[in-house]
FIRO-422393 format. One record per residue: y, x, z of N, C-alpha, C in turn; chain. Coordinates in steps of 0.001 Angstrom, whole numbers, plus 500000, padded with zeros to 6 digits. Example, Ala and Ser with C-alpha at 12.3 -4.5 7.8 and 13.67 -1.06 7.14 Angstrom:
<seses>
{{494310,513190,507800},{495500,512300,507800},{496700,513200,507800},"A"}
{{497750,512850,507080},{498940,513670,507140},{500030,512900,507870},"A"}
</seses>
This chain:
<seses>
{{498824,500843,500000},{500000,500000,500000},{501243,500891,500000},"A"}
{{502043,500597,499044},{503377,501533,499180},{504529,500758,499993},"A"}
{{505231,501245,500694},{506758,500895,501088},{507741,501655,501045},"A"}
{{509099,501157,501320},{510065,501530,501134},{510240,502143,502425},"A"}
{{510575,503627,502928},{510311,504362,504104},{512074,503580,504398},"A"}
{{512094,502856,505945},{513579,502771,506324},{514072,503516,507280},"A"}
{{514967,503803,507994},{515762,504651,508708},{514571,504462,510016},"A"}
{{514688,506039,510329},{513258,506558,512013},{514320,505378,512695},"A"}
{{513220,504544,513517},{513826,503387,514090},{513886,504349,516258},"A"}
{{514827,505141,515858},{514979,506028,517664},{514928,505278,518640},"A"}
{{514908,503946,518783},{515208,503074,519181},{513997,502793,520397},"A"}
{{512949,503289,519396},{511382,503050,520365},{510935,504350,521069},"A"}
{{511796,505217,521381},{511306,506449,521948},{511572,506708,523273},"A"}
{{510628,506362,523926},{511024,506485,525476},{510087,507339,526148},"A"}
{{510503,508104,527061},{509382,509067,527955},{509779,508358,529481},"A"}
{{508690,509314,530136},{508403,508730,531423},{507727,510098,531771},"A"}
{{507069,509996,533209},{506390,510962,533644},{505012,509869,534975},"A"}
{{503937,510371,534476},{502624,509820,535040},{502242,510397,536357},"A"}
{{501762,509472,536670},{501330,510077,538039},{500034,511722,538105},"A"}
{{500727,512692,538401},{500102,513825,538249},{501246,514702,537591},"A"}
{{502214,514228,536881},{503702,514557,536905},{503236,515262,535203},"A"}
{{502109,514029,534743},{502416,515176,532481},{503356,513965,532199},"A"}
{{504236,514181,531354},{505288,513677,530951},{504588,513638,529212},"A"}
{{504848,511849,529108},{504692,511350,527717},{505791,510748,527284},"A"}
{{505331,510802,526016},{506537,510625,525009},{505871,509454,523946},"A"}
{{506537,508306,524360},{506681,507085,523327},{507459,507371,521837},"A"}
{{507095,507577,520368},{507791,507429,519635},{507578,506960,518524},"A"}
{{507760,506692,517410},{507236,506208,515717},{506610,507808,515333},"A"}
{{505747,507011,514979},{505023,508016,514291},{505632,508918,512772},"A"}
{{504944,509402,512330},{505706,510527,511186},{504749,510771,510332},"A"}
{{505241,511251,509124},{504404,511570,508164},{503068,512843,508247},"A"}
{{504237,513401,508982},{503815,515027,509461},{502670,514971,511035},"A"}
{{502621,513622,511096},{501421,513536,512216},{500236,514041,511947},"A"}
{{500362,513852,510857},{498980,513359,509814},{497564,514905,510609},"A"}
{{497704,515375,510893},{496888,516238,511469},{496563,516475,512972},"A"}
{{497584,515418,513750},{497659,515338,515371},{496857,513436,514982},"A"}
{{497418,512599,513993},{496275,511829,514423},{494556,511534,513865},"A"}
{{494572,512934,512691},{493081,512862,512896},{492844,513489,514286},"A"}
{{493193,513988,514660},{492537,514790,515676},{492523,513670,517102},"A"}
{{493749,512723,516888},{493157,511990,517980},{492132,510611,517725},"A"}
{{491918,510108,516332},{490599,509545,516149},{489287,510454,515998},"A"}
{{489424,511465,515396},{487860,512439,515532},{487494,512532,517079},"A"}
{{488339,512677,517896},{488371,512929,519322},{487940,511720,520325},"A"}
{{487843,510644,519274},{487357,508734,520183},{485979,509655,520387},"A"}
{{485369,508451,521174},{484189,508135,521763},{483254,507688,520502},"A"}
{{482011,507331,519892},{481556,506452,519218},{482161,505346,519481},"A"}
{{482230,504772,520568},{482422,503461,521354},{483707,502868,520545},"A"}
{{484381,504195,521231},{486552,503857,521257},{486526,503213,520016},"A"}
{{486000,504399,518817},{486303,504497,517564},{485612,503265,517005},"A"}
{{484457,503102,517140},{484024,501323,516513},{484716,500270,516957},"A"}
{{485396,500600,518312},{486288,499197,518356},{487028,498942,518138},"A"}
{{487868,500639,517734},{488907,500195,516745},{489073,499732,515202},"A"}
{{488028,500711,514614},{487801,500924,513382},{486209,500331,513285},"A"}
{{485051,499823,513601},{484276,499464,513277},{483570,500364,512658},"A"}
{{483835,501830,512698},{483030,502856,512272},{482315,503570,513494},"A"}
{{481627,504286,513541},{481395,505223,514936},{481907,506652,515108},"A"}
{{481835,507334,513398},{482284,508890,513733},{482710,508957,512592},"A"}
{{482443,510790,511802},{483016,511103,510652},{484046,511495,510852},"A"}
{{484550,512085,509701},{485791,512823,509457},{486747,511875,508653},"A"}
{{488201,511428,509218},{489189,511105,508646},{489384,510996,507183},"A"}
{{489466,510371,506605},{489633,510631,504891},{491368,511101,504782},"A"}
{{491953,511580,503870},{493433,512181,503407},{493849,510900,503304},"A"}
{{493434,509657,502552},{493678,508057,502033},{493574,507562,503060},"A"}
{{492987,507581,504338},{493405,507092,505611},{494326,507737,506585},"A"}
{{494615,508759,505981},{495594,509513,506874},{496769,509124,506183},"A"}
{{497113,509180,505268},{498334,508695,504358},{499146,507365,504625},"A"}
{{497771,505719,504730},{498146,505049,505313},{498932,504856,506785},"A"}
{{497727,505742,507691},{497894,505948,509078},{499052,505863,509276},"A"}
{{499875,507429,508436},{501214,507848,509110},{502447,507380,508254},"A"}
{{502394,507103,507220},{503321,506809,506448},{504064,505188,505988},"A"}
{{504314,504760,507367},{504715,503731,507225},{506041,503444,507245},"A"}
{{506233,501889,506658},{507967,501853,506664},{508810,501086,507752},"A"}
{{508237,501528,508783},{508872,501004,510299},{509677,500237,510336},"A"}
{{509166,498814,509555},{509866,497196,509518},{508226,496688,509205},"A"}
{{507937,496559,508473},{506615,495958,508159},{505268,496048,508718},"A"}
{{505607,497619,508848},{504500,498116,509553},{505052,499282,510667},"A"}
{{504915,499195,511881},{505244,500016,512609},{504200,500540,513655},"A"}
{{504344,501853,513789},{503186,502371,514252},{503930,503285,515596},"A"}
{{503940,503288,516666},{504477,504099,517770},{503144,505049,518345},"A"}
{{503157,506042,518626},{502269,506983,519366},{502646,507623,520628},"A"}
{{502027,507866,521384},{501442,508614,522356},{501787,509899,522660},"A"}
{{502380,510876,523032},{502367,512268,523001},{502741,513180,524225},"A"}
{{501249,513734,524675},{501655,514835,525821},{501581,516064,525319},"A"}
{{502127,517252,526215},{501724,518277,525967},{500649,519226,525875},"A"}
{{499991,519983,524558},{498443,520158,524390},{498604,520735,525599},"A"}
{{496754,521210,525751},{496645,522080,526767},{496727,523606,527406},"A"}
{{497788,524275,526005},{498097,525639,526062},{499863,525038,526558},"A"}
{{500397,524156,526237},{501533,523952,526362},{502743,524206,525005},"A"}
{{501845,524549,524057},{502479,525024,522962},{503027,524127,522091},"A"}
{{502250,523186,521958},{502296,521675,520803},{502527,520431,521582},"A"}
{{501797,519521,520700},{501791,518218,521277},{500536,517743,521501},"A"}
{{499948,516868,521834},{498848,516056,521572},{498622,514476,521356},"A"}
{{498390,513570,520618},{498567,512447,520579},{497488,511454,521723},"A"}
{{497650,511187,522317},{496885,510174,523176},{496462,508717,523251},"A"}
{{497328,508550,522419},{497385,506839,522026},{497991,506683,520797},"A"}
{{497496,505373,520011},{498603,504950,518873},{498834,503453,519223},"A"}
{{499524,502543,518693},{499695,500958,518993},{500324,500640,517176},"A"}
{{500202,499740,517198},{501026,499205,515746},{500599,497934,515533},"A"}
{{501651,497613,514433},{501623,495979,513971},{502082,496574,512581},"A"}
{{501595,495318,511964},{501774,494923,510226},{502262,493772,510224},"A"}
{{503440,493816,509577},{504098,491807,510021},{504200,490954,508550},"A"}
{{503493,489894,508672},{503390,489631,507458},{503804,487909,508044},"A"}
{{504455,486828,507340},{505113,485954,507066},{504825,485662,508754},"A"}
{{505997,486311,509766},{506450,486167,510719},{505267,486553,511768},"A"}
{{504140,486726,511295},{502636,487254,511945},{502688,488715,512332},"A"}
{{502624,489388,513633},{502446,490455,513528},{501665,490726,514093},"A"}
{{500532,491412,513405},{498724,491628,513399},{498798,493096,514209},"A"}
{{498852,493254,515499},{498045,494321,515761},{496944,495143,515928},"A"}
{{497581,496475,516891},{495951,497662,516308},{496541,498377,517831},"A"}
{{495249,498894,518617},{495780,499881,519630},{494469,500580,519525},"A"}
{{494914,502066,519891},{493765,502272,520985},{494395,503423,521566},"A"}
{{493535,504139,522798},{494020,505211,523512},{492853,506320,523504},"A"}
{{493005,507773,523498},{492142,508354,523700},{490975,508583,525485},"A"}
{{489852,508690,524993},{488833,508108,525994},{489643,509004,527275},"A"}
{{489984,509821,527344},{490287,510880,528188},{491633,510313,529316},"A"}
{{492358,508846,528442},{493468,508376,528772},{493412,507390,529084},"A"}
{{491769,506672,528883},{491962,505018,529339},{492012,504704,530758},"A"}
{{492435,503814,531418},{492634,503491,532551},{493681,503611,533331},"A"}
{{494513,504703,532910},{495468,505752,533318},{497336,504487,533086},"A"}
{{497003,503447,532470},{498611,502495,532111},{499183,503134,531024},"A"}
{{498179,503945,529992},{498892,504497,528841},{499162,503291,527781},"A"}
{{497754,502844,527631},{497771,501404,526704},{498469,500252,526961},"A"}
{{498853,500271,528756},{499477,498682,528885},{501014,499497,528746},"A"}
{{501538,500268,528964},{502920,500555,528314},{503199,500811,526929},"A"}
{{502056,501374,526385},{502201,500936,524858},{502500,499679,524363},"A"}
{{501438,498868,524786},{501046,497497,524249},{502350,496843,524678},"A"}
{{503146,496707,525749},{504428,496443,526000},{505179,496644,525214},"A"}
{{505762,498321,524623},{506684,498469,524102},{506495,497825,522262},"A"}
{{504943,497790,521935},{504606,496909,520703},{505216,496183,520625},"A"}
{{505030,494990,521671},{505373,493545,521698},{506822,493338,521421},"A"}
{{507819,494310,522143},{509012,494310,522057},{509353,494451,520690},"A"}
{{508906,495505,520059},{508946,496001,519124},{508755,495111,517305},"A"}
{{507649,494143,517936},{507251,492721,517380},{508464,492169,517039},"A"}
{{509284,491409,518039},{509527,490945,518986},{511563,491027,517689},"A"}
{{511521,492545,518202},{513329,492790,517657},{512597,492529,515765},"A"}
{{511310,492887,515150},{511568,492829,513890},{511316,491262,513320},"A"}
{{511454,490549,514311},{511204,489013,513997},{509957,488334,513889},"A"}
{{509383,488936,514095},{507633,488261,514735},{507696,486946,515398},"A"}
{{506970,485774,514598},{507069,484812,515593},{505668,484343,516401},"A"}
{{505151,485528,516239},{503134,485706,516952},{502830,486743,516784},"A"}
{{502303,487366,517611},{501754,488771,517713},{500072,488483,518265},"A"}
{{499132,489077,517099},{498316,488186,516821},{496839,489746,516988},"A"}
{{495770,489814,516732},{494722,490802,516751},{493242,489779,517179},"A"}
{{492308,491225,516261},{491200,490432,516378},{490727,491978,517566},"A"}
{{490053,490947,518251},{489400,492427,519182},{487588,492251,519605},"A"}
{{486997,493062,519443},{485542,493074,519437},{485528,492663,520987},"A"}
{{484202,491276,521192},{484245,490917,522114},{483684,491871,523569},"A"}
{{482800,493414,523296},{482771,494046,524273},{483923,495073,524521},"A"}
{{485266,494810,523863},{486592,495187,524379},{486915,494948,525238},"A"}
{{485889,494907,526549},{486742,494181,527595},{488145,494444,527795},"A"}
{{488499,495887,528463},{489500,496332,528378},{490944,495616,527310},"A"}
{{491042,495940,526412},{491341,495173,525395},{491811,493035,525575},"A"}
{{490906,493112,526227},{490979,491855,526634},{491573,491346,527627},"A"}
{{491152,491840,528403},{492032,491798,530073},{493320,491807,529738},"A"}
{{494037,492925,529330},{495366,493346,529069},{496280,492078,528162},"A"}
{{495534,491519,527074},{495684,490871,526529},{496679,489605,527358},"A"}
{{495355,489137,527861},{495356,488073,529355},{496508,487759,529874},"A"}
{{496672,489297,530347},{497390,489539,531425},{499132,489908,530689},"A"}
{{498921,490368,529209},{500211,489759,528684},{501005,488564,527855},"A"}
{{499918,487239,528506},{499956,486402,528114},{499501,486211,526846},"A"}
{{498695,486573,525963},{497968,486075,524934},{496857,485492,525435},"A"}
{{496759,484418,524606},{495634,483692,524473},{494694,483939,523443},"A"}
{{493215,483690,524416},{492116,484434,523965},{490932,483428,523260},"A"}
{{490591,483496,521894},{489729,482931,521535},{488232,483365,520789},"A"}
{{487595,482868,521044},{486192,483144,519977},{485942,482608,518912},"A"}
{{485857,483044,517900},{485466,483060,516489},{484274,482619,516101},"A"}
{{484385,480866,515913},{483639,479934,515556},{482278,481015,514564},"A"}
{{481384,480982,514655},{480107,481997,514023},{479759,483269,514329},"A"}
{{480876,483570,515274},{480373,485256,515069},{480841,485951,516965},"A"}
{{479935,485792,517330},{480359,485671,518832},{480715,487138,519345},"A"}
{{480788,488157,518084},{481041,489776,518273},{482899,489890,518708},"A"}
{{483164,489220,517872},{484682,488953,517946},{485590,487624,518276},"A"}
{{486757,488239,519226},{487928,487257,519923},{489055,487782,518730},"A"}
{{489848,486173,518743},{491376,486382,518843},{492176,486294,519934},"A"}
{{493085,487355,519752},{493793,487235,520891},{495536,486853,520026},"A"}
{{496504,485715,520772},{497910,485810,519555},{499219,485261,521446},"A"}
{{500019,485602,520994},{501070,485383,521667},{502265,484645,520793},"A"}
{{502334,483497,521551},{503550,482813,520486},{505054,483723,521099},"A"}
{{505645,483979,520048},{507343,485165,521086},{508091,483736,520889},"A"}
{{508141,482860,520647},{509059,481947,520629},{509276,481587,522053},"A"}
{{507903,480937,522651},{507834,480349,524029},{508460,481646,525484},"A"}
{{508955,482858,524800},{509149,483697,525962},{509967,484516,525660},"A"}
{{510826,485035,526945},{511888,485966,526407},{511907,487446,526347},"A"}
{{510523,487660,526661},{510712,489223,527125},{508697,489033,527051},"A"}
{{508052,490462,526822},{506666,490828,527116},{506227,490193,528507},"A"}
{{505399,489528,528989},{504662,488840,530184},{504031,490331,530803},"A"}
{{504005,491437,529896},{502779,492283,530254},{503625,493080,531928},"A"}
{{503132,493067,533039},{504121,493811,533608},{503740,495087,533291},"A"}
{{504488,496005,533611},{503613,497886,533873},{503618,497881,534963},"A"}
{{502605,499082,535471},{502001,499071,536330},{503163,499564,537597},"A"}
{{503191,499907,539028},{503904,500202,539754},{504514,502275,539414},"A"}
{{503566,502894,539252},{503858,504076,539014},{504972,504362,538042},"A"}
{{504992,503132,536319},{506095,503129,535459},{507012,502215,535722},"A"}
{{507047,501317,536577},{507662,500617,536855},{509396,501024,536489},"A"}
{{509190,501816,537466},{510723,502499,538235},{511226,503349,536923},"A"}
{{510702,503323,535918},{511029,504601,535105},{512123,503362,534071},"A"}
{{512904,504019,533904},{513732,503148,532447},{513563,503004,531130},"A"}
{{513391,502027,530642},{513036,502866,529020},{511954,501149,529245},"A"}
</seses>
């Protein structure tokens, strides 16, 4: 799919610092990722990676990396994850979140690396998504999620989407949030990000 690349939307870039004091960095992703996020899908679990992608392993294709990173941050917006590797030299990606908004629908995608789940990386992502939904005129923020997502699900829940099963195929839920009925994400963050601004 081609788009028209629009102005880096700075708008979504917020850091914080986690309990254990690594400091992440919320931002839109880049073209030039393209080698920090194979490395953080080669790096899923079998598990992670089929529930995001419905694959289990393998190597990244260049045609999925292209899509991945090269989006035009109105239609499709993709925010990532980023601590510092473990020499301190680079970056590392830890999470991605995104939506594709198509006639006021915006279809999301998350996941976090296994090393990061549990930790409130995904529910401050999934927050700043929604927002993110939310300013480009989304009037539902919508995803299909494999029904042993628990994780995935809960969060969902708990940011007010409503959760359904898919008449034939009991592998997969929808989960959609109407943004009309609310003024702000339901999702809270957790007490540790609470206090942080952004």
């Amino acid at each position: 799919m081609l788009y028209t690349i629009h102005r880096y939307p700075a708008q979504w870039i917020d850091r914080w610092t986690m309990p254990g004091g690594t400091i992440a960095t919320v931002r839109p992703i880049l073209p030039q990722d393209a080698p920090l996020a194979a490395a953080l899908v080669e790096g899923l679990s079998s598990e992670s990676r089929y529930a995001r992608f419905l694959v289990g392993g393998g190597r990244v294709s260049d045609e999925m990396l292209a899509a991945y990173t090269q989006v035009d941050y109105v239609n499709h917006l993709a925010l990532v994850v980023s601590v510092a590797d473990a020499d301190g030299s680079g970056e590392r990606l830890i999470a991605d979140g995104r939506f594709v908004l198509q006639d006021g629908v915006a279809e999301f995608a998350l996941l976090v690396a296994d090393d990061w789940q549990g930790k409130g990386v995904g529910r401050r992502l999934f927050a700043m998504l929604i927002r993110a939904a939310r300013a480009a005129g989304a009037r539902e923020v919508f995803g299909e999620v494999l029904a042993m997502n628990r994780r995935m699900i809960v969060m969902a829940r708990d940011a007010g989407f409503q959760v359904a099963s898919v008449p034939g195929d009991a592998t997969v839920c929808t989960v959609h949030l109407p943004l009309a009925e609310q003024s702000a994400p339901a999702l809270a963050i957790p007490f540790p990000f609470a206090a942080v601004a952004g």
